[in-house]
N, C-alpha and C positions, 0 to 999 in steps of 0.2 A: 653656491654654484653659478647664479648668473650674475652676480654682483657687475661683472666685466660688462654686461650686455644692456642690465635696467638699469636705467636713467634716471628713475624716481628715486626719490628718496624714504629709506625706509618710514620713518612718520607715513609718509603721502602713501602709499601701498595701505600700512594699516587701518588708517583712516576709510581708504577705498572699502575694504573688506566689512568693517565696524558700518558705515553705510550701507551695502547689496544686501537685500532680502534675505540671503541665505549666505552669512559669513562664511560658517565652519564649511560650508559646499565651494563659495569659492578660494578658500585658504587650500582646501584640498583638488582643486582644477591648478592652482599655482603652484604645488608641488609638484602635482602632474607633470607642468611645464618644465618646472626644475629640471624633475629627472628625466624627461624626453630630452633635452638639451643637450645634458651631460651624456648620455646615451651614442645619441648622432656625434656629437664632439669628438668622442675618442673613438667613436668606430671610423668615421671617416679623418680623423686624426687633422680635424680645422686647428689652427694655430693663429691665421690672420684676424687680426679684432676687426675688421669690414665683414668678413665673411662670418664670423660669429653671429654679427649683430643681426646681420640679414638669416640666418639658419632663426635665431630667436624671433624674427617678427614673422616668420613663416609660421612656425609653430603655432605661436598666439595665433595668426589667421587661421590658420587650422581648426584651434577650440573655436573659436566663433564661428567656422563652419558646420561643427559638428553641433555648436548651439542651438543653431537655426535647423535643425533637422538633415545638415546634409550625409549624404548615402560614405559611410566610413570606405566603402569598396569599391568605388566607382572606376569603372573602367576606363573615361573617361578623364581623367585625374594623373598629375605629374607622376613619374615613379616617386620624389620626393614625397611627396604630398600623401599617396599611402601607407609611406614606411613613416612619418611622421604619425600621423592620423593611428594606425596600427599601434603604436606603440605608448602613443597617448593612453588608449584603450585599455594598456596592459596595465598603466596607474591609475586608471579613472576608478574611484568605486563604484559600484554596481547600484546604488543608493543616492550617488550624486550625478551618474547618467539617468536616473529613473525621478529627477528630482524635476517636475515642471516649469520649479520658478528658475530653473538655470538652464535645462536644456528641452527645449520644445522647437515644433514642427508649423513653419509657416505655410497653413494647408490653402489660403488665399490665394497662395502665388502658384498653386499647379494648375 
């Protein structure tokens, strides 16, 4: 599904994952991604490889906002950026949002 958009090379992604504390958590935040992708892709019906790539690196920003503890509904926040974030949510397991070593809350910075 994102073959078009990631750059890496399969090896390099597995390796990445065989590295992180919690493989199988982030094997399954990468799905996640997958399918948010594919998702926005055909509903907003992208077809430009420019604007793909950019829909893709939003997303990834996305998980690492929501890594870092950020608020999934913020009013504050693109419309893009909630219907992303939302929909992450809807793939995310319930077991790898509750998993510390992947998604925790930087209480330093409030």
């Amino acid at each position: 599904m994102i073959e078009e958009v990631e750059s890496r090379p399969v090896e390099q992604i597995l390796e990445a994952f065989n590295r992180a504390p919690a493989p199988e958590a982030n094997l399954q935040i990468y799905e996640a991604v997958a399918l948010t992708y594919r998702d926005l892709v055909r509903r907003k019906d992208i077809t430009e490889p420019g604007a793909k790539i950019l829909l893709y690196n939003q997303i990834r920003m996305n998980v690492a906002y929501l890594q870092f503890g950020g608020d999934a509904e913020s009013g504050k926040s693109k419309k893009l950026d909630l219907w992303i974030r939302q929909t992450l949510l809807r793939y995310l397991p319930r077991e790898v949002l509750e998993n510390e070593k992947i998604f925790y809350a930087l209480d330093w910075l409030k």
